[in-house]
C-alpha positions as CSV (number, residue, x, y, z in Angstrom):
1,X,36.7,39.6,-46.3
2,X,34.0,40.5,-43.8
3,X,34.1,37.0,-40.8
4,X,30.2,36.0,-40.6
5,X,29.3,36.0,-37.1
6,X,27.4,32.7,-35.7
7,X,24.9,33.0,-33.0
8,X,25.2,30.9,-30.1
9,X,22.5,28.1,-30.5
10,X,19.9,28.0,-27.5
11,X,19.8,24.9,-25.6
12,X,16.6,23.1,-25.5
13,X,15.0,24.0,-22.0
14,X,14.5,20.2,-21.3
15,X,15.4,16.9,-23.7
16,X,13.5,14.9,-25.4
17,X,10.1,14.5,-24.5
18,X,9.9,10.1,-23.2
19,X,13.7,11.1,-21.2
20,X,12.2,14.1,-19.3
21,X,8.8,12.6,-18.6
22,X,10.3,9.0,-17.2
23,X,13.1,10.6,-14.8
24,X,12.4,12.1,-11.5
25,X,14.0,15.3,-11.0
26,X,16.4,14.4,-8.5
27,X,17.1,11.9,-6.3
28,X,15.5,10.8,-3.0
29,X,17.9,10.3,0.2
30,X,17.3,7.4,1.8
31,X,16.2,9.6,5.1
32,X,13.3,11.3,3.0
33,X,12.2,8.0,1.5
34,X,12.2,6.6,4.9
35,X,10.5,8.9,6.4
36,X,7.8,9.0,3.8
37,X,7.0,5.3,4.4
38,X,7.0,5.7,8.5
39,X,3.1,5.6,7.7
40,X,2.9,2.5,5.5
41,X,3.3,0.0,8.8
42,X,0.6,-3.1,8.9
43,X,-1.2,-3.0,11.9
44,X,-2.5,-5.8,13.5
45,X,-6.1,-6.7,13.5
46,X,-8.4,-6.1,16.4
47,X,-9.4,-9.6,17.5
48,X,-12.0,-10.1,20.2
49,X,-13.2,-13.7,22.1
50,X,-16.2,-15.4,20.6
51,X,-18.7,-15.7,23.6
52,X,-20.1,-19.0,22.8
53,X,-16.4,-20.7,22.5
54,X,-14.1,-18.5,23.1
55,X,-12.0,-18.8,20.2
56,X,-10.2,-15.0,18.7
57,X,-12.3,-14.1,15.6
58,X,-12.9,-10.9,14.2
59,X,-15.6,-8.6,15.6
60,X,-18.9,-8.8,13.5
61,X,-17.6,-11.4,12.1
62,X,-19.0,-15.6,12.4
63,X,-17.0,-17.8,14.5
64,X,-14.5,-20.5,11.8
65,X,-14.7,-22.7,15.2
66,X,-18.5,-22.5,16.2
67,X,-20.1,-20.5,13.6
68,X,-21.8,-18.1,16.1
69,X,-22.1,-14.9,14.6
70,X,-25.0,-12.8,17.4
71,X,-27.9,-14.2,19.8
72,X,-29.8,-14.6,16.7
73,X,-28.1,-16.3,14.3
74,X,-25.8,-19.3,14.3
75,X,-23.9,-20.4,10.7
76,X,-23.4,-24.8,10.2
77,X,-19.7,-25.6,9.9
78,X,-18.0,-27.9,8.4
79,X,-17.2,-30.6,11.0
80,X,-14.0,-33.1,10.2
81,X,-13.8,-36.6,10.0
82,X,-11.3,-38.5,12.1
């Protein structure tokens, strides 16, 4: 009685095909993550005087407390009741 020889079954090179797509290959360290997001900071917006009022607006921007927007143009604003 001759033993029949098995070969050794080959491993897929990856699993199934929704677990290997989904998973990163390793894990990120909290240093690497970190340092990856040092460049995701919110900076703060640039805010210049208004020269009619003086109130902080945005430049090329209207006015919310006067409306003026340049030499040349002046927006209407809503004024409140009291």
């Amino acid at each position: 009685m001759t033993a029949v020889r098995k070969e050794p079954q080959k491993r897929p090179r990856y699993k199934s095909l929704p677990e290997r797509d989904m998973l990163p290959a390793r894990k990120v360290s909290k240093a690497r993550k970190r340092k990856r997001r040092a460049h995701h900071a919110l900076s703060r917006p640039n805010l210049v005087a208004c020269p009619k009022c003086g109130v902080a607006k945005l430049p090329h921007a209207s006015c919310e407390n006067c409306g003026y927007v340049s030499g040349k143009v002046a927006l209407a604003t809503k004024e409140e009741e009291s």
